[in-house]
N, C-alpha and C positions, 0 to 999 in steps of 0.2 A: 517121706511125706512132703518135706519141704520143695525135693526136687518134683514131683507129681505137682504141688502148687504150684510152682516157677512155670514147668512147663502146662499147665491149664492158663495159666493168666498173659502165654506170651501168646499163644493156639487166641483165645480170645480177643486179643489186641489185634491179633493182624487181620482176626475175619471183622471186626470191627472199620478196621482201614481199609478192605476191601469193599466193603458193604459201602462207606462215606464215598471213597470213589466213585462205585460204580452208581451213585443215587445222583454224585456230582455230577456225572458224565450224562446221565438218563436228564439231569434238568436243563445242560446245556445243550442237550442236543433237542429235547421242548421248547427251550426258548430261541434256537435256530430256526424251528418249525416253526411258529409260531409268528417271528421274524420275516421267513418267507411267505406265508400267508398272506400277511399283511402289503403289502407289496400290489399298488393298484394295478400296474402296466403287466399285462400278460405275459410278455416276453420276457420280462424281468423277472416276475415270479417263478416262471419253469426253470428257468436259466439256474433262479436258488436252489431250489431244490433237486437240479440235476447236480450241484457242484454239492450238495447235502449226501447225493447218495455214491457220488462218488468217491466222497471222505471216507463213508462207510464201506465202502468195496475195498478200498486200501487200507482201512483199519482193517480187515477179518482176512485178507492175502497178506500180510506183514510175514507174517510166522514161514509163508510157503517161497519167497524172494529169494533167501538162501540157499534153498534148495534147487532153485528155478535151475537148467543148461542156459551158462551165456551162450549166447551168437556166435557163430562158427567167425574166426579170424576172417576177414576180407568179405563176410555180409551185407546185403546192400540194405543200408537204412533209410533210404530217401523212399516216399510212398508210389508211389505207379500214381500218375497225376490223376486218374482214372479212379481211382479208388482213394477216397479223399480220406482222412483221419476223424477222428470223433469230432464233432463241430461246437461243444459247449456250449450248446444256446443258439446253434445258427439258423436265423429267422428267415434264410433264404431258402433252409435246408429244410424247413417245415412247410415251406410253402410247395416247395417242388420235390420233395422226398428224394435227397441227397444221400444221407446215411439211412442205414440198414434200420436204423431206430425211428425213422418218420417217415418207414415206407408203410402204404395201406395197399387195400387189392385194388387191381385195375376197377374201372367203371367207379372208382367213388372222387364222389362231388368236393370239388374243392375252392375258394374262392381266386378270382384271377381280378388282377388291377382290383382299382377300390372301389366297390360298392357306398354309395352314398346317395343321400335326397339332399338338394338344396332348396328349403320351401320357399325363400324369394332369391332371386337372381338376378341385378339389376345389369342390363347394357345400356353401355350410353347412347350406341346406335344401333336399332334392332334390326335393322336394316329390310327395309320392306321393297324392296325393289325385284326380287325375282317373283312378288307375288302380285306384281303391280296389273297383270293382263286378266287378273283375276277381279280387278274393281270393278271391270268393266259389265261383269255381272252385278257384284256387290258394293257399291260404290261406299260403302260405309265402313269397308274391312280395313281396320287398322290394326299394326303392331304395337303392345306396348312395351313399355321397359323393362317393366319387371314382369320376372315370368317364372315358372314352376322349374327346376333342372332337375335331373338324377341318371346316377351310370348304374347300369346293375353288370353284373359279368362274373362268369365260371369254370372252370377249367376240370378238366379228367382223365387221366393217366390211362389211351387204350391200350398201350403195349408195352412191356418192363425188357426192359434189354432188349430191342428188337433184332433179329437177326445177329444174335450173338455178338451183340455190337456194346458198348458201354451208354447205349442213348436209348431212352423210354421214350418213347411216342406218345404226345399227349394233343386232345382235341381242349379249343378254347372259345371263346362266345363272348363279346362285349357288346351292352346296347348304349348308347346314352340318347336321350330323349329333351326337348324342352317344348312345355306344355305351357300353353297362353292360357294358365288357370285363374287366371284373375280378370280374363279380357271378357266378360260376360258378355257386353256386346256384340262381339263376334263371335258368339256361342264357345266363349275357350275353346279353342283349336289346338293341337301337337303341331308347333311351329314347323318341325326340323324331327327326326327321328334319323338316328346311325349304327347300321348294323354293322358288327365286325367280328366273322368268325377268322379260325383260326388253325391249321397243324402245327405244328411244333417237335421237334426232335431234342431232346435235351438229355444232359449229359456230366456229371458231377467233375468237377477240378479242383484241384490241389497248389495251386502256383500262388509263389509268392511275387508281389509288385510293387518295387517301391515302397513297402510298408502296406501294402494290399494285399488281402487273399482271394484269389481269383477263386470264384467258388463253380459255376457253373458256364457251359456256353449254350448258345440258342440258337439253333437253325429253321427260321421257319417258312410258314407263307400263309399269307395274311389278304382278305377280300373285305375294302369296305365300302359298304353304297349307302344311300339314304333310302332305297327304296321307292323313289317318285318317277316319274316317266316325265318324257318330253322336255319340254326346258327347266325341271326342276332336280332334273335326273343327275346325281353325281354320283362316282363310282371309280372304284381303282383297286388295282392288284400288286403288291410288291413283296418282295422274296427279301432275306431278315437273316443277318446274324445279330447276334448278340450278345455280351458279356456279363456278368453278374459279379460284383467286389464287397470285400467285408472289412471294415477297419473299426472294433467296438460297438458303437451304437452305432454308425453310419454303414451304411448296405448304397450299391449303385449298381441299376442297369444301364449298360451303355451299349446299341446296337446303331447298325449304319441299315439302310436298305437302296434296294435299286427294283421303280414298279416293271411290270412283265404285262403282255398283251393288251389289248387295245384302253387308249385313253380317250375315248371319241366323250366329247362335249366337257371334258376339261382337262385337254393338252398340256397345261400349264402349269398343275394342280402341283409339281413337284415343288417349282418357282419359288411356292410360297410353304409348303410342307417342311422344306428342307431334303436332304441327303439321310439324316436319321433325329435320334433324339436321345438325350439324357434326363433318366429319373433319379434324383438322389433323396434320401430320408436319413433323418436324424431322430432320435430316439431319446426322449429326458426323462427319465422318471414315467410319466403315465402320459406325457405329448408325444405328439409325433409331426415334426417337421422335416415338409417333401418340397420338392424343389425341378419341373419339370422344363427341361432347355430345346428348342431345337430351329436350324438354323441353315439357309441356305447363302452362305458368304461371295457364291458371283450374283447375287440377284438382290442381297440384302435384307430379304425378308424372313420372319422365324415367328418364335414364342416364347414367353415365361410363360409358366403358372406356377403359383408358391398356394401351400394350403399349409393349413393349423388343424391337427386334431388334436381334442384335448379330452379329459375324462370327463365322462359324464353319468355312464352306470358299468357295470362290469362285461357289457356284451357291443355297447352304445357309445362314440363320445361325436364329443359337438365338434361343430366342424365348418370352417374357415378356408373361402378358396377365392383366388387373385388371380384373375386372366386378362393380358395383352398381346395382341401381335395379332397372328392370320392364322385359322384353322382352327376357331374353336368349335366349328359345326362345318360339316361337307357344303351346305348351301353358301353358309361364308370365308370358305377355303381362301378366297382371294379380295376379303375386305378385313379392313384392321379393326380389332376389335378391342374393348376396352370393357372387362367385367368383374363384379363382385358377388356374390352370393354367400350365402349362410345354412347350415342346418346340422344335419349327422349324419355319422358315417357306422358303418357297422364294421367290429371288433374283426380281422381275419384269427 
């Protein structure tokens, strides 16, 4: 009887200890959840909860690792650059469907560059001088400072490995617009309107650089006009590579170009565009600071633009953008410009 006791009270203790465990473990893994919810910056949130399910995948495979076949003696472990490794959170990799986990079907809409309104946009010079043969009808048409800005733009995957090749084929579309919405006298006018589609070949990497991970390359070609005829008419064609790097929170695109067929009515436009440009973003918590360079060094002329976004609702953040040099709009490819503006940007 005693030993029936013994063994009833030890049977008891241990489903007891079992039970406290696994209530311990059910809570901590709630308040991981729970943790990662919380979590304003989108990128940061998925990122939790992939490293959330990933704990879990290597807790319930523990038991099968022993039994796993090692890798044959002399195996190659280095990845085919082509086929890159699981990315952790890579926001590059979501944006251009790098891994097998952020790929969707062709034809679906994805966002390309930022999307944003800037509801005032102040230049210090608005420069009114290619609209000046226009007084002559309306003698009272002026530019003002401030004025309505916004970029909208899209991108869409038409072809997945094309030609049995490691590069999707994807079409792209970027407008930005500035609208003299404030200039009621002049009936608010679209000052400037810039179209710029786009092909693309793109193609996932694995390389390490210097403490960089080369994530992606970019082969494109790129058409961008305003759209106006006669002497308002700007317009140009240039062919694109491009690199894409990941270090943490920082992500950079870095491509060079060289334009292709006729630059009739602005020969020059490269002078002041540069050779290429660098976009670089930093990532804090639920900000996101971008940092846009580009520069032609025998002629001396370029651009910064630095912008702020910051949280504002969960799809929404406000938004902070800093522009000097040449080329903030086609019509002022080759006057230096000086701008500030303010509004939001929508979440990719």
């Amino acid at each position: 009887m005693q030993r029936r006791n013994a063994f009833l009270h030890r049977t008891i203790v241990a489903l007891a200890g079992a039970l406290t465990s696994s209530a311990a473990t059910a809570a901590g893994e709630l308040a991981d959840i729970k943790a990662c919810a919380k979590l304003v910056d989108r990128d940061r949130r998925l990122a939790c909860f992939d490293e959330l399910a990933a704990r879990a995948s290597a807790t319930d495979t523990t038991s099968d690792v022993s039994s796993s076949t090692p890798p044959a003696s002399g195996a190659a472990t280095t990845p085919d650059v082509f086929r890159p490794r699981a990315p952790g959170g890579s926001r590059l990799s979501r944006l251009w469907e790098l891994e097998p986990e952020d790929r969707r079907e062709p034809l679906t809409f994805r966002p390309h560059r930022d999307n944003y309104v800037l509801f005032a946009n102040y230049s210090r010079d608005p420069n009114s001088e290619p609209y000046r043969p226009f007084r002559a009808i309306d003698p009272d048409v002026e530019l003002t400072n401030v004025e309505l800005a916004f970029q909208l733009g899209f991108k869409m995957k038409l072809v997945e490995q094309a030609m049995a090749s490691p590069f999707d084929l994807w079409f792209g579309y970027t407008q930005r617009s500035f609208w003299q919405a404030y200039n009621s006298g002049s009936s608010s006018p679209f000052r400037e309107s810039n179209y710029e589609p786009e092909l693309m070949a793109v193609a996932p990497l694995d390389l390490q650089l210097l403490g960089w991970r080369a994530r992606l390359i970019n082969i494109g070609l790129v058409h961008q006009s305003n759209g106006q005829a006669a002497l308002l008419s700007r317009s140009w064609n240039r062919i694109y590579a491009q690199v894409g790097l990941e270090r943490g929170d920082f992500s950079v695109l870095a491509r060079v170009w060289k334009p292709v067929a006729s630059l009739e009515g602005n020969e020059d436009i490269e002078d002041f565009f540069g050779h290429g440009d660098v976009y670089g973003t930093y990532r804090l918590g639920g900000h996101e600071f971008s940092l846009l360079a580009r520069a032609n060094w025998r002629t001396g002329h370029g651009a910064l633009q630095a912008s702020w976004a910051f949280p504002f609702t969960s799809n929404i953040k406000g938004y902070v953008q800093l522009f000097s040099g040449y080329g903030d709009s086609l019509i002022n490819y080759n006057v230096r410009q000086q701008t500030f503006g303010f509004g939001v940007l929508v979440a990719p």
